[in-house]
C-alpha positions as MATLAB code, in Angstrom:
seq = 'XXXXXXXXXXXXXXXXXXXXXXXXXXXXXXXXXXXXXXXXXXXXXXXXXXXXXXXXXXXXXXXXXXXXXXXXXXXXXXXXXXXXXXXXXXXXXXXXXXXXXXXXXXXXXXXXXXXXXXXXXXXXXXXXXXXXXXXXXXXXXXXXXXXXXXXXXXXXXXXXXXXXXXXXXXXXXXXXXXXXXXXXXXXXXXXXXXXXXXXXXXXXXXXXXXXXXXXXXXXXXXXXXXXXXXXXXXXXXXXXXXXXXXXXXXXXXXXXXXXXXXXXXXXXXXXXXXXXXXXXXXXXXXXXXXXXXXXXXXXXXXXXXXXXXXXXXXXXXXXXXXXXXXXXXXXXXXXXXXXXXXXXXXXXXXXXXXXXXXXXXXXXXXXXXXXXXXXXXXXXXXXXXXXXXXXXXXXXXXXXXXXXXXXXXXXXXXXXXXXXXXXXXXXXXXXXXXXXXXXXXXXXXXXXXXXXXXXXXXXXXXXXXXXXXXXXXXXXXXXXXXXXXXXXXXXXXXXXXXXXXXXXXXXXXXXXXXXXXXXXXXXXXXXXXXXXXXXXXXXXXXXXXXXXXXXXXXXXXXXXXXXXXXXXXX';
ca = [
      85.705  250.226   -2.961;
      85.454  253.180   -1.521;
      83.389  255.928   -2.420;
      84.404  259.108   -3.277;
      83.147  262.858   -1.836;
      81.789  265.059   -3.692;
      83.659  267.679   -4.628;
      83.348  271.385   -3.656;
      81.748  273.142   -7.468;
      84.060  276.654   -7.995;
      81.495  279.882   -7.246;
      80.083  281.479  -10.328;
      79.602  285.207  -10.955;
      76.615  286.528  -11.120;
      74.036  285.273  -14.032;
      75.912  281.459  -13.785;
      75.190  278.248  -12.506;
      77.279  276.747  -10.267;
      78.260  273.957  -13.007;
      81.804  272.831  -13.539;
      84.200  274.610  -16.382;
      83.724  271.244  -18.077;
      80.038  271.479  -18.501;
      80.280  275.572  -18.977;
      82.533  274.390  -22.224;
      80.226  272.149  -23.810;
      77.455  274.432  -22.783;
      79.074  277.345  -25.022;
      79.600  274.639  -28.248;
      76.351  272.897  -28.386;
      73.879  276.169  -26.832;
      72.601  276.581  -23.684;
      71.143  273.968  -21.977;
      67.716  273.522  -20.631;
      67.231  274.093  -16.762;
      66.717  270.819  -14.941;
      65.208  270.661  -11.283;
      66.632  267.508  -10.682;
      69.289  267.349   -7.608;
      72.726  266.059   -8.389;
      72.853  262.379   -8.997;
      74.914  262.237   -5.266;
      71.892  263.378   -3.388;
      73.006  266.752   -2.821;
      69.977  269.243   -2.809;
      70.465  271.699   -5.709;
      70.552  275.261   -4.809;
      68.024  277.621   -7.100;
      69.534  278.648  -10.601;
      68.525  281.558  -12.079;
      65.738  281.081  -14.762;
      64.405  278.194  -13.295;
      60.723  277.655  -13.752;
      59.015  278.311  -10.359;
      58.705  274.870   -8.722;
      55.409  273.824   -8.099;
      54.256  273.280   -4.385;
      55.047  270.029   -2.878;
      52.958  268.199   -0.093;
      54.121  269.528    3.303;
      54.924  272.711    1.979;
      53.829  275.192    4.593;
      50.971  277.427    3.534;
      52.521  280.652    1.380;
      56.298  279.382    1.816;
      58.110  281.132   -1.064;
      58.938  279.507   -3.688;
      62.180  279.432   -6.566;
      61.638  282.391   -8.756;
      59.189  284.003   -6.780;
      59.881  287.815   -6.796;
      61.147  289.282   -3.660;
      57.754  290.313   -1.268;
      55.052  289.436   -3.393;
      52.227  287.911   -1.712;
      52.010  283.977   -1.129;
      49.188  282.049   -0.996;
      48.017  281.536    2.538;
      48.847  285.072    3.347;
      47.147  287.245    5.371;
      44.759  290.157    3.176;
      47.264  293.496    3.594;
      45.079  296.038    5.473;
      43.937  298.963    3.423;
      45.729  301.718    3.652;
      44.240  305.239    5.053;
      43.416  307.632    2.810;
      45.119  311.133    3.102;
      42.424  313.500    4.714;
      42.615  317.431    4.871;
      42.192  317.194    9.290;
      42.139  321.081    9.662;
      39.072  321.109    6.977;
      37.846  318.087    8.301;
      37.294  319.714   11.909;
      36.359  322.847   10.746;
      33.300  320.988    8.910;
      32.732  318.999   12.515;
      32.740  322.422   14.640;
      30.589  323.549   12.211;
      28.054  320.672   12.303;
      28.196  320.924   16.213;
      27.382  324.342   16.389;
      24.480  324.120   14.092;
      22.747  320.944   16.262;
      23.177  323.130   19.183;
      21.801  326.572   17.809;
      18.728  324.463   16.370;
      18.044  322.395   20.019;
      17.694  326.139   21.695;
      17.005  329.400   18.952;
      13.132  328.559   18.711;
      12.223  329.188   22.391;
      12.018  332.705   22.099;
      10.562  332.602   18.864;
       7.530  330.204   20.447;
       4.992  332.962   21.262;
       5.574  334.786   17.831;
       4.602  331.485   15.862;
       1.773  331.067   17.602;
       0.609  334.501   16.897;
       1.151  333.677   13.583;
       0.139  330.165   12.802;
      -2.014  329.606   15.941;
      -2.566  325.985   17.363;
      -1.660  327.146   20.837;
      -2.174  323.293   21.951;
       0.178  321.860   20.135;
       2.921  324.543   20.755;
       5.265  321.436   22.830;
       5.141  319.832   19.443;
       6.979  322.150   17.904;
       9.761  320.654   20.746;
       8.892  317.402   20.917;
       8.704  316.228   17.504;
      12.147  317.699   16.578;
      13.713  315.891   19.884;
      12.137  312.653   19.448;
      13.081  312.591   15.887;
      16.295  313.742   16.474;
      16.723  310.644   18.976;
      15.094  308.302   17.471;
      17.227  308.522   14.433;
      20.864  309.058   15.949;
      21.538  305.103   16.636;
      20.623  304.882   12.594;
      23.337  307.115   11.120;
      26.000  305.803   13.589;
      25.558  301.738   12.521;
      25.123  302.848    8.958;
      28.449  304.858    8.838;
      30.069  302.308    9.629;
      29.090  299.985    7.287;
      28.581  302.717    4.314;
      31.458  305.423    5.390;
      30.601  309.049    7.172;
      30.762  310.817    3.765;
      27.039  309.723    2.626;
      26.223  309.531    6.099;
      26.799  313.176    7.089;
      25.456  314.080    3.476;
      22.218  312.637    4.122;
      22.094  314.180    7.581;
      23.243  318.035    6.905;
      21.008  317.561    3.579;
      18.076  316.592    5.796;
      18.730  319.128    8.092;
      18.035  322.175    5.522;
      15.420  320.811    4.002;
      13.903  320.513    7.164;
      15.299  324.352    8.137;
      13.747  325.308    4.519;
      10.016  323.956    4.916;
       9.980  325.164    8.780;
      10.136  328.721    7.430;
       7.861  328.250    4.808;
       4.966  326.419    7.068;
       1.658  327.975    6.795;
      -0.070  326.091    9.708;
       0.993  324.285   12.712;
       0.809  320.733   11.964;
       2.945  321.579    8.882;
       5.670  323.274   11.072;
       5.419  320.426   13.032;
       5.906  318.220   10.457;
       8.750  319.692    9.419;
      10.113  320.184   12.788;
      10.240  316.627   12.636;
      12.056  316.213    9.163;
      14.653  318.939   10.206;
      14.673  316.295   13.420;
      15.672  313.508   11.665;
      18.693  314.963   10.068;
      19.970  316.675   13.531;
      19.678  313.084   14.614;
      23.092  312.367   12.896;
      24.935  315.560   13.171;
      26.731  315.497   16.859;
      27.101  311.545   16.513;
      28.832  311.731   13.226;
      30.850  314.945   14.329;
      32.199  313.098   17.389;
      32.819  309.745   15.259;
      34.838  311.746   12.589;
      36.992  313.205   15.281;
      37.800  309.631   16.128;
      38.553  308.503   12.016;
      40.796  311.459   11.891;
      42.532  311.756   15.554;
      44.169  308.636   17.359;
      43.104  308.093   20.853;
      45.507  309.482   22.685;
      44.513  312.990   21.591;
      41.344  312.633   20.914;
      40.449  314.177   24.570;
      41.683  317.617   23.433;
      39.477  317.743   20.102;
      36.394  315.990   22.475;
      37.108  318.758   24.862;
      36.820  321.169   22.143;
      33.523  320.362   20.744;
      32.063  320.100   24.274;
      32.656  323.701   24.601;
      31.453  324.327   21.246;
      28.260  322.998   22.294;
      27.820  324.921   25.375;
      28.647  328.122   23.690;
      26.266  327.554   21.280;
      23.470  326.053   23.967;
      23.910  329.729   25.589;
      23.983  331.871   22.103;
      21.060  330.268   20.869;
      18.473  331.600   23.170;
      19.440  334.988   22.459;
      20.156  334.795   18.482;
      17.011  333.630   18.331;
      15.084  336.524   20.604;
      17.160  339.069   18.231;
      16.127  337.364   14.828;
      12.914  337.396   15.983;
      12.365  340.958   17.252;
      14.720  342.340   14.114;
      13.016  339.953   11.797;
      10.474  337.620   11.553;
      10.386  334.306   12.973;
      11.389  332.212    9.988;
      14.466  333.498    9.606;
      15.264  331.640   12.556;
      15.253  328.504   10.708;
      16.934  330.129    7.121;
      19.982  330.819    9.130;
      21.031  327.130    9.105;
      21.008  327.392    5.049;
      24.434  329.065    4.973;
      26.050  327.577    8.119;
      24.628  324.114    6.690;
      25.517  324.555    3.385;
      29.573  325.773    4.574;
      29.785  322.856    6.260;
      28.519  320.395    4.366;
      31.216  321.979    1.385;
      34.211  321.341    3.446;
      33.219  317.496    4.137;
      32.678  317.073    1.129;
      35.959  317.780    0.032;
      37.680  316.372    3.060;
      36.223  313.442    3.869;
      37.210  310.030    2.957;
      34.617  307.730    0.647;
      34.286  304.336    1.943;
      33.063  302.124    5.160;
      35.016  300.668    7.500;
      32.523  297.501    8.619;
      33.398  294.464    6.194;
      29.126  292.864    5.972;
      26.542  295.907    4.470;
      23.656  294.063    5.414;
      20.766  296.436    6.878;
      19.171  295.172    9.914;
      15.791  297.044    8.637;
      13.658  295.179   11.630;
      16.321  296.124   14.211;
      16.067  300.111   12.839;
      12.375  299.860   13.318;
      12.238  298.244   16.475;
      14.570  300.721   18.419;
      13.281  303.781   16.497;
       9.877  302.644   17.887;
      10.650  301.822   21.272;
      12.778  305.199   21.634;
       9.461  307.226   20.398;
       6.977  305.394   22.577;
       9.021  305.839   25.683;
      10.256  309.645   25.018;
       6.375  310.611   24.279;
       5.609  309.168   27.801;
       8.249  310.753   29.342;
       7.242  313.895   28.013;
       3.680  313.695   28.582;
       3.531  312.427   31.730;
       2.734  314.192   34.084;
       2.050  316.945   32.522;
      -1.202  316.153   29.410;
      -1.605  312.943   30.866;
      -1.234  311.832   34.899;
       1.376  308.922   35.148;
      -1.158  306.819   36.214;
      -3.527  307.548   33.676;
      -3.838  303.918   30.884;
      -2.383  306.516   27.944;
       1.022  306.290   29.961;
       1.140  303.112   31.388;
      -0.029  301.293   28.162;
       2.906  303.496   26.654;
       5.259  301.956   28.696;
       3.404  298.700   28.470;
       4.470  298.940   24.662;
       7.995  300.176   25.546;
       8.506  296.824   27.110;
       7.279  295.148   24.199;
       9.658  296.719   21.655;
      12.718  296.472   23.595;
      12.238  292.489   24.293;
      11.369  291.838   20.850;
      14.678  294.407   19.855;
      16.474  291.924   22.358;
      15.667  288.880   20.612;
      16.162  290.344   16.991;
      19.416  291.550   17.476;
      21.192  288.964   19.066;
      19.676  287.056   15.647;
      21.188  289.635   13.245;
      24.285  289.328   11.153;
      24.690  293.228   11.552;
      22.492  294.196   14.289;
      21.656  297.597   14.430;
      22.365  297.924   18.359;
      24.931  294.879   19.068;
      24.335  293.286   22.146;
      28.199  292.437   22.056;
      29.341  295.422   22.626;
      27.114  295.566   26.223;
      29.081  292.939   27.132;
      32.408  294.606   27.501;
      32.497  296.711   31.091;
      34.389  299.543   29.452;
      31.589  299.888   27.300;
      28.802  299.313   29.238;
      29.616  301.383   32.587;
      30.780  303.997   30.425;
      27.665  303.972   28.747;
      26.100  304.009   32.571;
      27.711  306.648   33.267;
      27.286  308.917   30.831;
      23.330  307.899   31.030;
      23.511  309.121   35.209;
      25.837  312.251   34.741;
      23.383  313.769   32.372;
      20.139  312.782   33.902;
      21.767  314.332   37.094;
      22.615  317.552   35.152;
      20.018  318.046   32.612;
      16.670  317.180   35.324;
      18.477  320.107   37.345;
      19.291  322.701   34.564;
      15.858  323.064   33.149;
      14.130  324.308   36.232;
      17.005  326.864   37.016;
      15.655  329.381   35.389;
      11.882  328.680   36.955;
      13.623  329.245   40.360;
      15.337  333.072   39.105;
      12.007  334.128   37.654;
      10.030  333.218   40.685;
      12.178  333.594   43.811;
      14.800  335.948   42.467;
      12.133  337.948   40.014;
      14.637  337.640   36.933;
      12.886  338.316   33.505;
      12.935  335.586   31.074;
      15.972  336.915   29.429;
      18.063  337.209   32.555;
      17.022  333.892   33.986;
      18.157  332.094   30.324;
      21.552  333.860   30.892;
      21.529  332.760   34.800;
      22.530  329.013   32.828;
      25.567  331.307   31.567;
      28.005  330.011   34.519;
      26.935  326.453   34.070;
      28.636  326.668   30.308;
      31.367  328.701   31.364;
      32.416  326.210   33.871;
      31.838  323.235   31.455;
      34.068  325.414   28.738;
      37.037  326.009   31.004;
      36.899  322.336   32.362;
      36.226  320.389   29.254;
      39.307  322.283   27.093;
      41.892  322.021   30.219;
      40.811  318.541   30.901;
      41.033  317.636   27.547;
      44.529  318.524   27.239;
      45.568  316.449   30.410;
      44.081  313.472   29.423;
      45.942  313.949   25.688;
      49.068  314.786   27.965;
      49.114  311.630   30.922;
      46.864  309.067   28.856;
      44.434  308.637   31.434;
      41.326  309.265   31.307;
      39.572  307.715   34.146;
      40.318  310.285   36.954;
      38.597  313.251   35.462;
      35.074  312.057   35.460;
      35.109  309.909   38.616;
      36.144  314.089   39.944;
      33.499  315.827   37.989;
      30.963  313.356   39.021;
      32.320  313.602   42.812;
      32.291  317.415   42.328;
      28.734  317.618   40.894;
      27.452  315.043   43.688;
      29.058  317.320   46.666;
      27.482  320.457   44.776;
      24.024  319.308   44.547;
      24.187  318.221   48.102;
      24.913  321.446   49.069;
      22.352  322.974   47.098;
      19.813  320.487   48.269;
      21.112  321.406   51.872;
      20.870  324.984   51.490;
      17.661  325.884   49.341;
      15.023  325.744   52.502;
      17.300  328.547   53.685;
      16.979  330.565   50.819;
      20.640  331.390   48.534;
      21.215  334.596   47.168;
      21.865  335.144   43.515;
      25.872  335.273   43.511;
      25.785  331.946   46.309;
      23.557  330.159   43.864;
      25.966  331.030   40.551;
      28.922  329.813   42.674;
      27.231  326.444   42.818;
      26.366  326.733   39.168;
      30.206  326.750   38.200;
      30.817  324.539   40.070;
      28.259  321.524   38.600;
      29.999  322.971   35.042;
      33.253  322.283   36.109;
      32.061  318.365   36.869;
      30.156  318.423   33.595;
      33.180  319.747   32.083;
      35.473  317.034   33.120;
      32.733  313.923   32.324;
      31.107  314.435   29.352;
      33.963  314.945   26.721;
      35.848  311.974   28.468;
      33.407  309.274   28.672;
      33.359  309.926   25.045;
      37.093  309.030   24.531;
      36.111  306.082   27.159;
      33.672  304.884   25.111;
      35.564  304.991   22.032;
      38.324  303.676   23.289;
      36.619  300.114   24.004;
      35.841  299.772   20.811;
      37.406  299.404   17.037;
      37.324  301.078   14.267;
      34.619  298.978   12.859;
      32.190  299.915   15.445;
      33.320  303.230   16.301;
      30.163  304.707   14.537;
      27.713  302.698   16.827;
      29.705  302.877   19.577;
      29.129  306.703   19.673;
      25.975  306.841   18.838;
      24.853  304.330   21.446;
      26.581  307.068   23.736;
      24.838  310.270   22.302;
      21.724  307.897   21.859;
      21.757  306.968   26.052;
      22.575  310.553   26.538;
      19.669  311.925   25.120;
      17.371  309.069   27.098;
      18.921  310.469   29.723;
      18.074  314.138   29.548;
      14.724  313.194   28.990;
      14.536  310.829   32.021;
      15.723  313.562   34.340;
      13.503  315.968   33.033;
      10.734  314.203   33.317;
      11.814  312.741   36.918;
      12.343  316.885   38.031;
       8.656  317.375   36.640;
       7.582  314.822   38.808;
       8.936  315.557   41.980;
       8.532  319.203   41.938;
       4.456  318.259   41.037;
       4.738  315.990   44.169;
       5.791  318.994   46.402;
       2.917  321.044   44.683;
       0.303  318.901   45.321;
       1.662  318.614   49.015;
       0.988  322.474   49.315;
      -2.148  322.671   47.126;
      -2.841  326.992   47.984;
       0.870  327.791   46.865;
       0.303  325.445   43.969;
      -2.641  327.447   43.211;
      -0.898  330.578   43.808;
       1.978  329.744   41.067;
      -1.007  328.395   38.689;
      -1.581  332.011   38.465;
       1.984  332.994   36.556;
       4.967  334.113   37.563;
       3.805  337.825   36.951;
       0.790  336.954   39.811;
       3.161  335.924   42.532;
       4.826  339.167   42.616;
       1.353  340.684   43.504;
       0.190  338.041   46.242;
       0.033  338.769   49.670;
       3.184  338.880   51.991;
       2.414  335.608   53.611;
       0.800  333.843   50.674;
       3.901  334.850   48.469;
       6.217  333.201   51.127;
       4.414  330.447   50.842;
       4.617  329.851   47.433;
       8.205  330.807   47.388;
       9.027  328.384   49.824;
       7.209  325.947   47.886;
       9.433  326.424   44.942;
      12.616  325.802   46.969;
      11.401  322.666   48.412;
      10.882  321.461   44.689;
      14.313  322.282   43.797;
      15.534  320.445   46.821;
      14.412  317.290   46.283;
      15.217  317.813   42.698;
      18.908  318.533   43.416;
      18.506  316.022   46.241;
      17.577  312.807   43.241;
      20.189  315.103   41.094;
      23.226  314.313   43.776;
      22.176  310.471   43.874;
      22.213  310.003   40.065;
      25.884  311.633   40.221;
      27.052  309.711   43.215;
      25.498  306.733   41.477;
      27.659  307.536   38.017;
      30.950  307.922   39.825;
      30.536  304.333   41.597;
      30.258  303.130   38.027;
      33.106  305.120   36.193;
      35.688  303.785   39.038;
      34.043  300.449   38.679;
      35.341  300.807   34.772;
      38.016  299.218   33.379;
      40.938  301.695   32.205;
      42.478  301.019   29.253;
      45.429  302.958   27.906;
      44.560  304.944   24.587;
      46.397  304.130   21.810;
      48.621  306.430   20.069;
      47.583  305.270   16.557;
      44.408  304.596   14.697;
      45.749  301.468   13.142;
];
């Protein structure tokens, strides 16, 4: 016998199950009937009916399949956790607040120079007047690595809270300091909270701007920063001579307190790293080695000879710290420095670069105005604005090369330029200085080393954010600003060294300029040449080790991988 097909069920509106009139008829007379997941007694699988129970999961399901009566989109098990979204943020307030920030760690890194002598006059303690310098810049390094990891695992909000909040309570108890070691002290504390202002500015940019125009906003605070590296010399010589000298520290109060309104307000709440574990031994380890190695840079040389046990068993120590920092770290769950991130090439010759490019610049810029006071007879005020071309080169370069980076996506051809341009200039300037340059010649070559700074520094910054995720973004730039700052301090204290070298080479000139700049105006004709001469050899060789390091950075930046920047944060 043979069996029949199955026939074809007529389609049912909406709200009915596919059963035949038949069973819709007894259906009606006896109620409706219970739903039933069994298939058709032919084998036929039995297509979903509406109010069926969901069906449980079967073996060999696949993981979050949906199931019968599951609503439309919800979540399955198995699936993926839905990212987060980003929270709404107020950008034009939120940069405003960054500018703000930027300007005041730049003011407070250069308006107490001319205040110096006053303070001393005041408070005395005329041997520990560097401290006033050094304990603000060591704190200030020392702690930057710190509020870069820990915004990332806590959010920038508290970070940048703490920081600014640090910062005038520092500014506060500097003007209130009755003795040295107190201002000191406090020069410290106000350290500690500069530590995490430009790191936390420049890792905000990148929260609230994607990648791809990131260079503009980079650009932007770059300038910021020179303006303000320029203005602060002479805001502080007119506070000082219309005021007093504390006042030089209560102008942060309303500045700080501006800011720190219109991050509050702005700023997101929340971290973006997903473990908040605290890699306390990792903090302590770096925040030692970076003091023990910026206190010998700083002394030596100059209390202490390089040779001398203070400064080798300094360094001794430094050596210490950083292996055990190796071996904790690569131990840590959340290491405060991750050794990871060193192993990228983006990251790490970026980092390399940026470490060169402003040991090249920064070893060279701090005797400038040594070399107008002495050869060119500039007072102290026109010799700190002789450093005025330098920042007007890096202003015009950083903002115009921001924007063409923004505009073409790439960002690796700017610095490997600066860096070339810098190089050639300090080549030149080595070259030339036996000779003697006049004043207009040697601010010529000065806008021309700003227009290389002007094209590196802003854009390493995008390259090193770039390498990295969101996650790390916080560490990532304040591993930069951290290196950067090691590297200012290296090239000072190289300059130091080498222009001591040429001094001890030509020991009457040396004694000559041991006299003050005021006594080598009155030396005689042959003696003053002498010791003039002297000083341009030291700049030589200084500009000479200055054109290596940037030669040496631009090998590295076109050694670095390019990656394109991304047009979204996400």
């Amino acid at each position: 016998m043979t069996a029949r097909p199955a026939q074809p069920q007529p389609h049912a509106g909406p709200g009915l199950s596919g059963a035949p009139q038949s069973r819709l008829a007894s259906a009606a007379a006896s109620g409706p009937a219970a739903p039933t997941n069994a298939p058709p007694a032919d084998g036929a699988a039995r297509a979903p009916q509406a109010g069926d129970a969901p069906r449980a999961p079967q073996a060999g399901d696949a993981p979050g399949a949906p199931q019968a009566g599951d609503a439309p989109g919800a979540p399955q098990a198995g699936d993926a956790a839905p990212h987060p979204p980003r929270p709404e943020v107020n950008k034009r307030r939120v940069l405003a607040g960054v500018m703000l920030a930027i300007g005041l760690a730049s003011l407070d890194g250069n308006i107490v120079g001319p205040a110096l002598p006053r303070i001393v006059s005041d408070l005395g303690g005329l041997a520990h007047l560097s401290w006033v310098v050094t304990a603000f810049s060591v704190a200030s390094t020392a702690s930057t690595p710190v509020y870069g990891r820990l915004s990332d695992q806590f959010g920038r909000r508290p970070a940048f809270f703490i920081s600014i909040a640090l910062f005038l309570l520092g500014s506060t108890l500097c003007g209130f300091a009755s003795t040295m070691p107190r201002l000191i002290a406090f020069r410290a504390l106000q350290g500690l909270g500069a530590g995490g202002l430009m790191t936390l500015a420049q890792t905000t940019i990148g929260d609230v701007v994607p990648p791809r125009d990131r260079p503009r906003y980079q650009g932007l605070v770059t300038a910021v920063f020179a303006v303000c590296s320029v203005a602060g010399p002479l805001i502080g010589g007119v506070i000082t001579d219309l005021f007093t000298w504390p006042w030089i520290f209560y102008v942060n109060l309303p500045l700080g307190a501006l800011a720190l309104f219109m991050l509050a307000t702005a700023l997101p709440v929340g971290g973006t790293h997903a473990s908040r574990q605290v890699d306390w031994a990792g903090f302590l380890l770096l925040i030692g080695a970076t003091c023990v190695i910026l206190l010998a840079l700083s002394w030596g040389g100059s209390q202490y000879p390089w040779t001398s046990p203070t400064i080798l068993g300094l360094f001794a120590l430094f050596g210490l710290l950083l292996a055990m920092l190796w071996r904790v770290e690569h131990a840590a769950a959340a290491p405060a420095l991750p050794p990871r991130l060193f192993a990228d090439p983006a990251f790490s010759l970026a980092i390399g670069g940026i470490t060169l490019a402003v040991t090249a610049l920064f070893g060279a810029l701090v005797f400038i105005p040594l070399y107008f006071q002495t050869v060119h007879a500039a007072s102290a005020t026109e010799a700190g604005l002789r450093t005025a071309p330098i920042m007007a080169g890096i202003i015009v370069s950083s903002i115009l090369g921001g924007r063409f980076v923004s505009r073409t996506g790439r960002y690796k051809r700017l610095p490997i330029i600066g860096l070339g341009l810098a190089g050639t200039t300090y080549s030149v300037l080595a070259l030339a200085m036996p000779h003697g340059l006049s004043a207009n010649q040697f601010d010529l070559g000065l806008v021309c080393l700003g227009l290389g700074a002007g094209l590196v520094m802003p854009n390493m910054t995008t390259a090193v954010q770039n390498a990295v995720g969101l996650h790390d973004l916080g560490v990532a730039t304040a591993t930069a600003a951290f290196f950067r700052s090691l590297g200012g301090a290296f090239g000072v204290a190289a300059a130091g060294m080498l222009l001591n070298h040429v001094m001890h080479t030509h020991p009457s000139a040396a004694a000559a300029l041991q006299g003050g700049l005021d006594s080598v105006r009155h030396l005689p004709p042959a003696l003053r040449t002498q010791a003039l001469g002297c000083v341009n050899q030291g700049l030589a060789e200084i500009f000479t080790a200055a054109a290596l390091c940037a030669w040496c950075g631009m090998a590295l930046v076109a050694w670095m991988p390019e990656r394109p920047l991304r047009t979204s944060n996400t």
